[in-house]
N, C-alpha and C positions, 0 to 999 in steps of 0.2 A: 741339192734341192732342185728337183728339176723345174722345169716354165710351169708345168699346168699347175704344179703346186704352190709355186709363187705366188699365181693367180689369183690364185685360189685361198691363199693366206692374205693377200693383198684386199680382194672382195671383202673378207669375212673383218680385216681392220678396217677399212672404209665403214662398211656396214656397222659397225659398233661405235665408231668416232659420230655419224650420223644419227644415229640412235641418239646417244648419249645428248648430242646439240639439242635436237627435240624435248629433249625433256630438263636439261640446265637450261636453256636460252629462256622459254616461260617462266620458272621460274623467277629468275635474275631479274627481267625485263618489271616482274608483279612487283619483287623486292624493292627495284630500284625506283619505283616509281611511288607506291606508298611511301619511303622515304623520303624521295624529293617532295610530295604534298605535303607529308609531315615537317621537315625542318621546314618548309616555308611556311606553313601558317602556323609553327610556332614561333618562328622568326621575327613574324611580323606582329602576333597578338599580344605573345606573353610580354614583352616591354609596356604597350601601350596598355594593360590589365595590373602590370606591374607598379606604373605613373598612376592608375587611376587610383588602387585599391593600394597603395603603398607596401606590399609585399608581395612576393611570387606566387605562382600558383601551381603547385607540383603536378604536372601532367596533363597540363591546358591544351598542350600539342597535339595530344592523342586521342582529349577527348573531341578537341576541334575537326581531328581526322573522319572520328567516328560521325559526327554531326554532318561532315563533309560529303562524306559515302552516301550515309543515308539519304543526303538532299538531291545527290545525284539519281541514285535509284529512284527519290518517289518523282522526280523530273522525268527519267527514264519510261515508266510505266505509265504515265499517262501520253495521249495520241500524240499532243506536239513535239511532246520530251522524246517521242519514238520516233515521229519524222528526221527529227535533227540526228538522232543517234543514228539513224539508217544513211542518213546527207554521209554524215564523217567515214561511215565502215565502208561504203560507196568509195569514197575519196582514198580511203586505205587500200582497198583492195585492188586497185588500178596500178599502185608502187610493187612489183615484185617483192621485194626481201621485206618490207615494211609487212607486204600480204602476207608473207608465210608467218613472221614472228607475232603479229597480231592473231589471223586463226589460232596460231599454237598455245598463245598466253590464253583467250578466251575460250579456248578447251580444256583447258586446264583448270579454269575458277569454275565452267560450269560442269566438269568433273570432281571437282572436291563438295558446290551445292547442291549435286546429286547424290552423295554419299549416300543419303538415308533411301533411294532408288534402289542405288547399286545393292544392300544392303538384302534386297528380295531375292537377290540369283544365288539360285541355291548349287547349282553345279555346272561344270563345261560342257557340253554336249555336241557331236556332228551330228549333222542330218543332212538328207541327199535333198539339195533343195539349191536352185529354182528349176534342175530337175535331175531324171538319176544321172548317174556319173559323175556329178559335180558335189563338193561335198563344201557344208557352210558351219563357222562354230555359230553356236547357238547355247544362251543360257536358261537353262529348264527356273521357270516360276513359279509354276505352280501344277496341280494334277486334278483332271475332273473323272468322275466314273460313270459310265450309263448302267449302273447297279440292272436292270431289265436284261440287263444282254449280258453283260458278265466282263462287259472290256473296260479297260483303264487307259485313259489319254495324257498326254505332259501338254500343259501351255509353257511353250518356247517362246522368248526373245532375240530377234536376230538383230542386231546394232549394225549401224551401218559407221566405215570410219570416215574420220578419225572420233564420232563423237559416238561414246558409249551408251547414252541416253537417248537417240534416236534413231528408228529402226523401228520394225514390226510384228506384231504376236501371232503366232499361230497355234493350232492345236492338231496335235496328230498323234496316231495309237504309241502308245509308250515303249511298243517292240522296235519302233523304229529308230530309237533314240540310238545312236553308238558313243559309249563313256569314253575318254579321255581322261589322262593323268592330269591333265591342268587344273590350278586354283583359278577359283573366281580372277582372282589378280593377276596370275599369271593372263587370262584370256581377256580379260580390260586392257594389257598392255598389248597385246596383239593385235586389239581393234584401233586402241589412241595411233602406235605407230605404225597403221597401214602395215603389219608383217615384216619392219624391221626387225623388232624387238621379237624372241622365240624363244623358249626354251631351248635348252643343250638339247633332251630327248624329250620326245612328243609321238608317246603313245595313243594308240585309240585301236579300240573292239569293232571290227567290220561285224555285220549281223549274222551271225551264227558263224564266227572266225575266232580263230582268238588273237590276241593284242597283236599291234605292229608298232614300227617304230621309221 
């Protein structure tokens, strides 16, 4: 095996061990921490629910979890509940390794509460955009017509990463659109992992070309 190939097989391990951290470490970190809320307030309730009410109460933990979340959120959503939540992400994101694994966890929950979002992109699309020669994926949403003139336009989504939910719409003639083989999902994970994550082959239609790879 020669050096460049080394290199080259070395990159592409790195490059997938990295990946792969991005997307277990969120995970893990959501897991582990719902659990830890949970054994602790049922640790601490279900005895004293137990002493009051002289029997168990099956699932006390979980619903205390849920009551728990909730309280945080509607804490969350009002002004002062935002101020303080802004103090802490302030505070985090000042720790290097603390910063990455936090953005990564809170990209990940407000990726799974966008689902019903994500759920509008109807296919992967390039488009030469923010200008030619430079090509951006982009998920087509929807299509308007100026029935008067005869043409048909795609409303495009361009996400900006690593969050799939934010980014912004454009409209432009539907000729310009170039298809790609990507799934919606394959092209959400290209945007979460900043172009770690890629398919093996990754085609797409230059305009008036046929496919490349």
């Amino acid at each position: 095996m020669t050096k460049l190939s080394q290199n080259h097989l070395y990159q592409q391990i790195r490059r997938r061990l990295v990946a792969g951290l991005l997307v277990v470490v969120p995970i893990w970190l959501t897991y582990a921490a719902l659990r830890f809320i949970f054994v602790s307030l049922d640790g601490f309730f279900a005895p004293l629910a137990e002493n009051l009410l002289g029997f168990p109460i099956p699932g006390l933990g979980f619903v205390l979890l849920l009551l728990f979340l909730y309280f945080i959120g509607m804490t969350a959503t009002n002004i002062l509940g935002r101020s303080v939540v802004q103090f802490w992400e302030s505070i985090l994101e000042r720790i290097p390794l603390v910063r990455s694994i936090y953005q990564g966890a809170k990209q990940l929950i407000q990726t799974i509460s966008a689902s019903k979002t994500l759920e509008g992109f109807k296919r992967v699309v390039l488009i030469e955009y923010p200008r030619r020669g430079l090509f951006t994926l982009a998920f087509v949403t929807n299509f308007v017509e100026d029935k008067p003139h005869g043409r048909r336009f795609a409303v495009v989504f361009i996400p900006t990463p690593p969050n799939p939910i934010s980014g912004i719409s454009i409209i432009l003639p539907e000729s310009d659109l170039m298809e790609t083989n990507l799934t919606v999902e394959a092209g959400i994970k290209m945007i979460i992992s900043g172009g770690l994550v890629t398919p093996e082959q990754f085609a797409f239609k230059l305009k008036g070309q046929d496919a490349s790879s």
